[in-house]
Backbone as JSON Lines, residues from 0, in Angstrom:
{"i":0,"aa":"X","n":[-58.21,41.34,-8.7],"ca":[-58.22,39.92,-8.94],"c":[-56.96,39.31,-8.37]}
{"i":1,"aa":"X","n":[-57.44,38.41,-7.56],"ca":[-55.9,37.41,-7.3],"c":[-55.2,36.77,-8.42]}
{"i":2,"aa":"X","n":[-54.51,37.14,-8.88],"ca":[-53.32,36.53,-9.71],"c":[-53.09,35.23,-9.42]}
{"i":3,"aa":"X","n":[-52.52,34.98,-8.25],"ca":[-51.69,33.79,-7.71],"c":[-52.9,32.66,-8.04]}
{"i":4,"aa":"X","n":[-54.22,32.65,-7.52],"ca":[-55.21,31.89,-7.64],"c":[-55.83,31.61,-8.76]}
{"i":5,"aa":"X","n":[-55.91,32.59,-9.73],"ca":[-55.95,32.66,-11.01],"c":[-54.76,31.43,-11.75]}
{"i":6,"aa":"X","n":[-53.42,31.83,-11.4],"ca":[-52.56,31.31,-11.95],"c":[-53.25,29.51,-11.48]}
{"i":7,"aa":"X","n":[-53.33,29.42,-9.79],"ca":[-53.37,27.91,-9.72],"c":[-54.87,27.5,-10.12]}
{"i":8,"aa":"X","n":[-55.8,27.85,-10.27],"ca":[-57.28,27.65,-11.12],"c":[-56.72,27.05,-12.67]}
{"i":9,"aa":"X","n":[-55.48,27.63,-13.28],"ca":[-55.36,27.95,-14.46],"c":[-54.63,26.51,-14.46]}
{"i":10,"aa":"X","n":[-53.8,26.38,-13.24],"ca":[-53.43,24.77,-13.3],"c":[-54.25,23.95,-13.11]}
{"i":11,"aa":"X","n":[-54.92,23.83,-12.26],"ca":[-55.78,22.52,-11.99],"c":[-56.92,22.65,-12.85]}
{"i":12,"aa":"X","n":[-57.79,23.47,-13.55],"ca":[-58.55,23.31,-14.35],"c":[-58.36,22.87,-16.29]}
{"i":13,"aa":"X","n":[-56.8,23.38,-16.26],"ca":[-56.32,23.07,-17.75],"c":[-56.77,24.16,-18.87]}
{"i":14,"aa":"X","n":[-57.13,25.72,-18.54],"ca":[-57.7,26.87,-19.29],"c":[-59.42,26.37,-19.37]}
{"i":15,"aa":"X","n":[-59.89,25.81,-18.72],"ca":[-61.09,26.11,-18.98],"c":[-61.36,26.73,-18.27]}
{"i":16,"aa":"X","n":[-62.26,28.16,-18.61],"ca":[-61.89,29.89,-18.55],"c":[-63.74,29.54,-18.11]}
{"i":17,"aa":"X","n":[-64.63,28.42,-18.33],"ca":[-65.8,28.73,-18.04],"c":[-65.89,28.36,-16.22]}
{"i":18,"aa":"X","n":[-64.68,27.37,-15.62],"ca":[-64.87,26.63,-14.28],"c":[-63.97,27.38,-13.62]}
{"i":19,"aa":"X","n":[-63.29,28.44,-14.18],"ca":[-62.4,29.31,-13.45],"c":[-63.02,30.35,-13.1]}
{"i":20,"aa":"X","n":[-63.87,30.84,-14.15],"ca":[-64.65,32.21,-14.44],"c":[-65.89,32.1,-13.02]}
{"i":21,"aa":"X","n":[-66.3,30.63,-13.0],"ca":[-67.09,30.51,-11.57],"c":[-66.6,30.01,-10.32]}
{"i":22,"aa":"X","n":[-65.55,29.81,-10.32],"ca":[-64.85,29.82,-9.04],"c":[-64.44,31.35,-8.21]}
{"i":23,"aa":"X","n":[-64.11,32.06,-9.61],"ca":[-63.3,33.21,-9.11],"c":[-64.63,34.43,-8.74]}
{"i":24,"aa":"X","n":[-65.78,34.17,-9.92],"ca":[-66.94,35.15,-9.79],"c":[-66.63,36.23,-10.4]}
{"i":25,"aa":"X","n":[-65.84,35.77,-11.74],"ca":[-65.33,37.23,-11.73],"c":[-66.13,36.46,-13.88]}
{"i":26,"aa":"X","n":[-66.25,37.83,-14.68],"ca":[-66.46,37.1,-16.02],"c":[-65.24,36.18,-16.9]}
{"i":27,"aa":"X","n":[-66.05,35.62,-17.63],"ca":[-64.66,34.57,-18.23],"c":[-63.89,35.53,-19.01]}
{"i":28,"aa":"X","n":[-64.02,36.58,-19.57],"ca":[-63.43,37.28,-20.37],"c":[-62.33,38.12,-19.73]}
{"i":29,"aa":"X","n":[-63.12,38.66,-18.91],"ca":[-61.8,39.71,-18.22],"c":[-60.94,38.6,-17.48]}
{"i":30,"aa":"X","n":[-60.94,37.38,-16.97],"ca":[-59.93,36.19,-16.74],"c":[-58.95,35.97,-17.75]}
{"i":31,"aa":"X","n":[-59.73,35.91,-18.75],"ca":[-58.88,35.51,-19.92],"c":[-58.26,36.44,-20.27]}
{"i":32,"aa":"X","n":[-58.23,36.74,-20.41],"ca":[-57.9,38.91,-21.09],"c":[-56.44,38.73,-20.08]}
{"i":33,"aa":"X","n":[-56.59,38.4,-19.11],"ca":[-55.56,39.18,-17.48],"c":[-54.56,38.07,-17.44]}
{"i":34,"aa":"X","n":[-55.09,36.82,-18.17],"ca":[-53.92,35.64,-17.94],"c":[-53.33,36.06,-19.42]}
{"i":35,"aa":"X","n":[-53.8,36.1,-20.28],"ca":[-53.33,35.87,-21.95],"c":[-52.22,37.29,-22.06]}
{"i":36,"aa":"X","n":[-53.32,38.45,-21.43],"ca":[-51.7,39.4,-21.5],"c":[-51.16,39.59,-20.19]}
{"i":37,"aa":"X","n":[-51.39,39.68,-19.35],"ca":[-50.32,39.81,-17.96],"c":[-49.75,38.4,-17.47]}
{"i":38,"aa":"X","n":[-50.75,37.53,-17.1],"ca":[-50.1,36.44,-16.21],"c":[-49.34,34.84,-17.23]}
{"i":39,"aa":"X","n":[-49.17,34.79,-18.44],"ca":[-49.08,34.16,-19.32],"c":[-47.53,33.87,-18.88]}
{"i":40,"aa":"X","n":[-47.41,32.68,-18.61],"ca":[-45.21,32.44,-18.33],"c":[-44.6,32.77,-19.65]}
{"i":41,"aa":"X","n":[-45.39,32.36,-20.79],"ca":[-44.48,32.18,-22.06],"c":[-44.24,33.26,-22.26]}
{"i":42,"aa":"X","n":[-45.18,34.92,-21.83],"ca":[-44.7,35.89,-22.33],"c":[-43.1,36.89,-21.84]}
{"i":43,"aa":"X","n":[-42.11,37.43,-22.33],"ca":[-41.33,38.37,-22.26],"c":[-41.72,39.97,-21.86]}
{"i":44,"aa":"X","n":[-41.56,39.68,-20.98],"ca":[-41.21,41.53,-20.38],"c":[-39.87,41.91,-20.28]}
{"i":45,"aa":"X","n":[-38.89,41.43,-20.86],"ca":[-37.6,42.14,-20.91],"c":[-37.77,43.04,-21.97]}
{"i":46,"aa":"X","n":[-36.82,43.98,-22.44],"ca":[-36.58,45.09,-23.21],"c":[-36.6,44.34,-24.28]}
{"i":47,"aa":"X","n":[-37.26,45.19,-25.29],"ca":[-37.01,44.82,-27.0],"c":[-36.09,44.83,-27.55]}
{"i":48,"aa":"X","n":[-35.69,43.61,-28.07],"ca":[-34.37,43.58,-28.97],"c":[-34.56,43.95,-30.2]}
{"i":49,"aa":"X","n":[-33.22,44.79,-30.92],"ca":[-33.27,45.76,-32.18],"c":[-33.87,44.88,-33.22]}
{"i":50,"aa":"X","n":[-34.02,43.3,-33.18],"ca":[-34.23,42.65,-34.46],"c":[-36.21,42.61,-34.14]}
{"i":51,"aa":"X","n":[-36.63,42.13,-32.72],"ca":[-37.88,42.47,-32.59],"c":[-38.46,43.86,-33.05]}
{"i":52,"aa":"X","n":[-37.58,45.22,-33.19],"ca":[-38.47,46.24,-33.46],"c":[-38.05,46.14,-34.92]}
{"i":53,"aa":"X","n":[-37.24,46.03,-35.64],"ca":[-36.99,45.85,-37.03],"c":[-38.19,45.25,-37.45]}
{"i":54,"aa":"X","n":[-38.43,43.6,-37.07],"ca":[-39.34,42.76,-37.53],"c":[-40.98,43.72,-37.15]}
{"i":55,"aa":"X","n":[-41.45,44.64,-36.27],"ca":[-42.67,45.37,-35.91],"c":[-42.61,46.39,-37.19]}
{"i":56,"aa":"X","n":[-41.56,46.89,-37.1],"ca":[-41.36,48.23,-38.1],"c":[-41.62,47.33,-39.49]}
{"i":57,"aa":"X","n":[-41.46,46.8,-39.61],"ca":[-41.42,46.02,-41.26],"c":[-43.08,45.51,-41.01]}
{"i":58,"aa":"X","n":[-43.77,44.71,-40.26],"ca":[-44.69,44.09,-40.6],"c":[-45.95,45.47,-40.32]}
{"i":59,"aa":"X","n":[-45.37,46.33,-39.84],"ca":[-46.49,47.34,-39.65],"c":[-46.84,47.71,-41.01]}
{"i":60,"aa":"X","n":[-45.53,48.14,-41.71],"ca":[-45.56,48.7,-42.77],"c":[-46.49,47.68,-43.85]}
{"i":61,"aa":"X","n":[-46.49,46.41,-43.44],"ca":[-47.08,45.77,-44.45],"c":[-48.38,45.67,-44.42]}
{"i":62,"aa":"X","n":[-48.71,45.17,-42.75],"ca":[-50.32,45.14,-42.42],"c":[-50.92,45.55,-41.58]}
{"i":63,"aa":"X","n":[-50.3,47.24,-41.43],"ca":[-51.29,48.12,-40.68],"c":[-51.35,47.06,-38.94]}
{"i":64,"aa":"X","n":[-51.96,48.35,-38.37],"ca":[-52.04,48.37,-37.12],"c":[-52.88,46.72,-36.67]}
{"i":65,"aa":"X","n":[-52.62,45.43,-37.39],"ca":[-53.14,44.65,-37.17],"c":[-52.7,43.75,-35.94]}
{"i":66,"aa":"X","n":[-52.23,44.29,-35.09],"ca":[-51.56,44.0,-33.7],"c":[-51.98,42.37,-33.63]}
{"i":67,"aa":"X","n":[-52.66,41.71,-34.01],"ca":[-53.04,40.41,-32.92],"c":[-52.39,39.55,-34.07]}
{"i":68,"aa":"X","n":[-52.45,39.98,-35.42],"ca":[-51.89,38.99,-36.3],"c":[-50.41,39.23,-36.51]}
{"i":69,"aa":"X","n":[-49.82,40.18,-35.9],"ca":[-48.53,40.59,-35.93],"c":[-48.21,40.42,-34.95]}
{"i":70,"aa":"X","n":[-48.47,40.03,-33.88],"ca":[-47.52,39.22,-32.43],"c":[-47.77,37.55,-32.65]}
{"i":71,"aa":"X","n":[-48.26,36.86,-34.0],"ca":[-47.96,35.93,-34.18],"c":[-46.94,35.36,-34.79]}
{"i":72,"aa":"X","n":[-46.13,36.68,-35.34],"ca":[-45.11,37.05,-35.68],"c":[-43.43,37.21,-34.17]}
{"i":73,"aa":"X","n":[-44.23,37.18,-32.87],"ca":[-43.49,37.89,-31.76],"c":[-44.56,36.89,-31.23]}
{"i":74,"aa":"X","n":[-43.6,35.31,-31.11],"ca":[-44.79,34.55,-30.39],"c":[-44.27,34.89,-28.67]}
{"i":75,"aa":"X","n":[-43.63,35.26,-27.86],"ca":[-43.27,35.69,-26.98],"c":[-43.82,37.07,-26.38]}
{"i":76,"aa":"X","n":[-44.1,37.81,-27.19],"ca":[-44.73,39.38,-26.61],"c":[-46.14,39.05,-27.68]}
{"i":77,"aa":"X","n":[-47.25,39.57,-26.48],"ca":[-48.65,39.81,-27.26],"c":[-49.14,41.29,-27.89]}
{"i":78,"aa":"X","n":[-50.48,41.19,-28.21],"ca":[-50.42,42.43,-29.22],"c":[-50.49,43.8,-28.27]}
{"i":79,"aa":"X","n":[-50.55,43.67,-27.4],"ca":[-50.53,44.81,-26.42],"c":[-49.07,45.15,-25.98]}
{"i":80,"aa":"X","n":[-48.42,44.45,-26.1],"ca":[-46.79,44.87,-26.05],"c":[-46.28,45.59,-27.45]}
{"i":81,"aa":"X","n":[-46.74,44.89,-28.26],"ca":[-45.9,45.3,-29.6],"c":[-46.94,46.76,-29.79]}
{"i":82,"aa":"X","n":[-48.33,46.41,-29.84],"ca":[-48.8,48.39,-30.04],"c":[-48.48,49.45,-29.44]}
{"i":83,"aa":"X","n":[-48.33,48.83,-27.76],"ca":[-47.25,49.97,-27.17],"c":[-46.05,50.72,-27.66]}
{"i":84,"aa":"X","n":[-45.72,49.51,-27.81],"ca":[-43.76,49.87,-28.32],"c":[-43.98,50.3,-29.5]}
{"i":85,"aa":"X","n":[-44.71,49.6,-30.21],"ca":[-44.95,50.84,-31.48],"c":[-45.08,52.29,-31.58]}
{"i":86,"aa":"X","n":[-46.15,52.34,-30.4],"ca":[-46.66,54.14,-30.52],"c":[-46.0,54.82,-29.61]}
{"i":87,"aa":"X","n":[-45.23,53.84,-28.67],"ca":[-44.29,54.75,-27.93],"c":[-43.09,54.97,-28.19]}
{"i":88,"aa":"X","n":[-42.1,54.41,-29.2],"ca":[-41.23,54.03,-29.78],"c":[-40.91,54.03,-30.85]}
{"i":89,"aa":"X","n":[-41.22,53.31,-31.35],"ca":[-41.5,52.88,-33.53],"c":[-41.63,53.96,-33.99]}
{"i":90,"aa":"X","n":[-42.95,54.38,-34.23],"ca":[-43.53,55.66,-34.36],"c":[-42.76,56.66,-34.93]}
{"i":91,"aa":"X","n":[-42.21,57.08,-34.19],"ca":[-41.31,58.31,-34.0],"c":[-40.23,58.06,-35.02]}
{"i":92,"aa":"X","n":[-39.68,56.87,-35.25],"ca":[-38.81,56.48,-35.6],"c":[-38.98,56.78,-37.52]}
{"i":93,"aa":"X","n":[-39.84,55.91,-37.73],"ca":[-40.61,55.71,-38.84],"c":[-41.04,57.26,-39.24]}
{"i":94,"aa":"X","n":[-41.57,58.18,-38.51],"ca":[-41.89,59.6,-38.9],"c":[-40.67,60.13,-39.22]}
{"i":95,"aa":"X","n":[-39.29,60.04,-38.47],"ca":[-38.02,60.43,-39.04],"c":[-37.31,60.19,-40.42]}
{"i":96,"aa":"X","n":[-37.7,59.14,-40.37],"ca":[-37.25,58.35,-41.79],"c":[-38.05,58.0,-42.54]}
{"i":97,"aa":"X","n":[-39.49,58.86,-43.34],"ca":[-40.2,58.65,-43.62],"c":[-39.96,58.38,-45.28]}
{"i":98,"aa":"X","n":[-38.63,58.92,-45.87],"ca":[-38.67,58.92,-46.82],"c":[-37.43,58.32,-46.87]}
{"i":99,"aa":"X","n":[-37.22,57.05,-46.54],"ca":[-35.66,56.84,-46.51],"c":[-36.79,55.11,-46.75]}
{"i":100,"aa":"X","n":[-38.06,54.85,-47.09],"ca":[-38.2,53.62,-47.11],"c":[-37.86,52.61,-46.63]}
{"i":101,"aa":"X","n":[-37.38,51.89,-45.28],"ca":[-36.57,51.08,-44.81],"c":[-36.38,49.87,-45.1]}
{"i":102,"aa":"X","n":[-37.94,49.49,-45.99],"ca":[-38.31,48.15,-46.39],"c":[-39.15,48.31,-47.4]}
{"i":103,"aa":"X","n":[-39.12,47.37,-48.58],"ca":[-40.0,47.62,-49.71],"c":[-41.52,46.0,-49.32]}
{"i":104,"aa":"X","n":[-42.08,46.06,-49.77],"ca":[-43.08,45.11,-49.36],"c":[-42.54,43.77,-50.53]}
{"i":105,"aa":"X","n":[-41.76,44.37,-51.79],"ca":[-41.03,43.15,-52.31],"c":[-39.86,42.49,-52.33]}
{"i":106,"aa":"X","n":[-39.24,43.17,-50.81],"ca":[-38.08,42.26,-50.12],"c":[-38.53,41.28,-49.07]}
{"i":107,"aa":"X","n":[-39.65,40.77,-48.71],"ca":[-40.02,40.26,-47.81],"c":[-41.17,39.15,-48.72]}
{"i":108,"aa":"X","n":[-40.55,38.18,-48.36],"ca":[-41.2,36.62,-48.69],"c":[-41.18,36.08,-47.6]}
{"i":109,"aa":"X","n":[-42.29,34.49,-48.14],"ca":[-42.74,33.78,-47.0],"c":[-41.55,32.66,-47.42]}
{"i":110,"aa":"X","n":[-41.43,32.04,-45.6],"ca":[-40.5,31.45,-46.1],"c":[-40.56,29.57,-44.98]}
{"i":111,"aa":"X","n":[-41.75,28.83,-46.06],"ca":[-42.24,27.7,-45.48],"c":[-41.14,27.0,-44.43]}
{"i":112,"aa":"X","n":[-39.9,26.99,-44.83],"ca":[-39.36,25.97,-44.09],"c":[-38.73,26.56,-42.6]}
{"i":113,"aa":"X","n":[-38.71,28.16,-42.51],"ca":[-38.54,28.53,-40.99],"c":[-39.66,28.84,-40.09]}
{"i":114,"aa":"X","n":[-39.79,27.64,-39.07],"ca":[-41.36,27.92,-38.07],"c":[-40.95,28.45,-37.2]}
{"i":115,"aa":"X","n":[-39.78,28.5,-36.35],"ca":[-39.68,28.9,-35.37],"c":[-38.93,30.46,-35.37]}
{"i":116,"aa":"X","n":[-38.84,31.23,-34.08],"ca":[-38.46,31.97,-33.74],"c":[-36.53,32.31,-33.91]}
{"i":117,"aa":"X","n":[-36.31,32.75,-35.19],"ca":[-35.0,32.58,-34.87],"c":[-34.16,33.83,-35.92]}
{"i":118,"aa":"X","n":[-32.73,33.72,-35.93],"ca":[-31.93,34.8,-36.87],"c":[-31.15,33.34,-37.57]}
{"i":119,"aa":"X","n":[-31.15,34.18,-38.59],"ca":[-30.08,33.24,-39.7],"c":[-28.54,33.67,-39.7]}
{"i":120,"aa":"X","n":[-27.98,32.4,-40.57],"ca":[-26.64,32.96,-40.15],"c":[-26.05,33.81,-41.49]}
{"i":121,"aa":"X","n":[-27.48,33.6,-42.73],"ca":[-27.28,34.46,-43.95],"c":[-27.5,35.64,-43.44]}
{"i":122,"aa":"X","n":[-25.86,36.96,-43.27],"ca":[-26.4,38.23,-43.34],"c":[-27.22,38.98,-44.25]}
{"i":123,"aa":"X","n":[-27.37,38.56,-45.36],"ca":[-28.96,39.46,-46.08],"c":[-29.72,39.27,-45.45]}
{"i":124,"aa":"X","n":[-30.47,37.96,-44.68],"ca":[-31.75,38.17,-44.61],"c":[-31.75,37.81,-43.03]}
{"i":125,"aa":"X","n":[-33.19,38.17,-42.3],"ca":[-33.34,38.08,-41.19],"c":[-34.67,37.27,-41.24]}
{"i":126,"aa":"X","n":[-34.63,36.22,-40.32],"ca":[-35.9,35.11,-40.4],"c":[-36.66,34.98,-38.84]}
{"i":127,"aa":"X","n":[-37.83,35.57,-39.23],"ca":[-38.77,35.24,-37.9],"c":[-39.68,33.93,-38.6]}
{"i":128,"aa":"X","n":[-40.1,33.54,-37.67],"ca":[-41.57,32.66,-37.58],"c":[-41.91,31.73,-39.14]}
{"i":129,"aa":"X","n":[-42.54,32.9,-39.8],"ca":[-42.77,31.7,-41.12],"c":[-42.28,33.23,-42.55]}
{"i":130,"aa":"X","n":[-41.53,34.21,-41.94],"ca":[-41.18,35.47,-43.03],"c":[-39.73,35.31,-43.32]}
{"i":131,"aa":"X","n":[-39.46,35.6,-44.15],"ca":[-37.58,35.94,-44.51],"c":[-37.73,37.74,-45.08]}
{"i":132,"aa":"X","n":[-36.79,38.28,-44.28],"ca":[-36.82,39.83,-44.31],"c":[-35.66,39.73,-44.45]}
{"i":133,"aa":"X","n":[-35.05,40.97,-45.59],"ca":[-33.98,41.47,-45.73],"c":[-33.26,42.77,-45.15]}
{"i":134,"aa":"X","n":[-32.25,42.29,-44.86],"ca":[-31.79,43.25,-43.27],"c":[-30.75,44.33,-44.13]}
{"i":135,"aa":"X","n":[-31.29,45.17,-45.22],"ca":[-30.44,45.49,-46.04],"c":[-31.11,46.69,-46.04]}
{"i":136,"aa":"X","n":[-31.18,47.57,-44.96],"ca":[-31.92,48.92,-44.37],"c":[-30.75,49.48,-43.49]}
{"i":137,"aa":"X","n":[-31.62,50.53,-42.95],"ca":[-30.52,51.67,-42.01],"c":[-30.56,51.1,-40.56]}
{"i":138,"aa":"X","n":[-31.31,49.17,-40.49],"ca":[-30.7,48.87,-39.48],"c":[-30.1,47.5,-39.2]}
{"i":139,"aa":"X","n":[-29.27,47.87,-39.9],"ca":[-28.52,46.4,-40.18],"c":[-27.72,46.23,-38.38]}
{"i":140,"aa":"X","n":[-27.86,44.45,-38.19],"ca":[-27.9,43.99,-37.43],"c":[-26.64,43.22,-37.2]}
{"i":141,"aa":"X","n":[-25.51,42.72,-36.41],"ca":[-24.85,41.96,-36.55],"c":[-24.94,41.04,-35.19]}
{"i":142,"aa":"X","n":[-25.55,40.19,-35.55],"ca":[-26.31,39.1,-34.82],"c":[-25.05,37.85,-34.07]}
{"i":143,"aa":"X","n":[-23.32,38.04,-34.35],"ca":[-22.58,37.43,-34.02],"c":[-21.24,37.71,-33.19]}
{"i":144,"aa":"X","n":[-21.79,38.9,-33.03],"ca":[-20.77,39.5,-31.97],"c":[-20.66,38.98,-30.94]}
């Protein structure tokens, strides 16, 4: 599939995936599929930062291998990035320290008033998206160096 054409279909049509899908001849799904995880600008392919695998390692633990609702969590990497890095990475990690608990499921509240993507400047806790996690594990973070 041409990428590049894909990408400019993707401009001049505005995602409608049904006038792209017949331009290109190709199905609307595998279009969509190829822009949403490969050709997407908003997404990150740089290396994972220690607070992104903290925040995977914690929400795994909470809701299972639910990859698509847990990169809404990692609005920057989709669920095919984070299951990777999980099973290629995480994994291992989590089997080491299996009994060292890193996170209890009742240190982690929702926390309405943070939407966006960010770290706090309270060292207890660490704040993604709409969660407040407590960074009071074996991987404490110092986010001000």
């Amino acid at each position: 599939m041409d990428d590049i054409k894909l990408m400019d279909l993707v401009d001049i049509y505005n995602f409608d995936w049904s006038k792209i899908a017949s331009k290109l001849k190709k199905p609307k799904n595998l279009i969509m599929k190829r822009y949403k995880k490969r050709l997407d600008p908003k997404l990150k392919f740089s290396k994972f930062t220690n607070e992104e695998d903290f925040l995977i390692i914690n929400l795994y633990k909470i809701y299972g291998g639910l990859w698509n609702f847990i990169s809404k969590f990692l609005p920057c990497r989709n669920s095919m990035m984070i299951k990777n890095r999980f099973y290629s990475t995480l994994k291992k990690r989590i089997s080491a320290e299996k009994d060292l608990n890193i996170i209890e499921k009742s240190e982690i509240e929702t926390s309405i008033s943070n939407n966006i993507c960010n770290s706090s400047r309270d060292r207890n806790y660490l704040y993604f998206e709409n969660i407040k996690i407590a960074s009071n594990s074996i991987y404490e973070f110092n986010f001000y160096s």
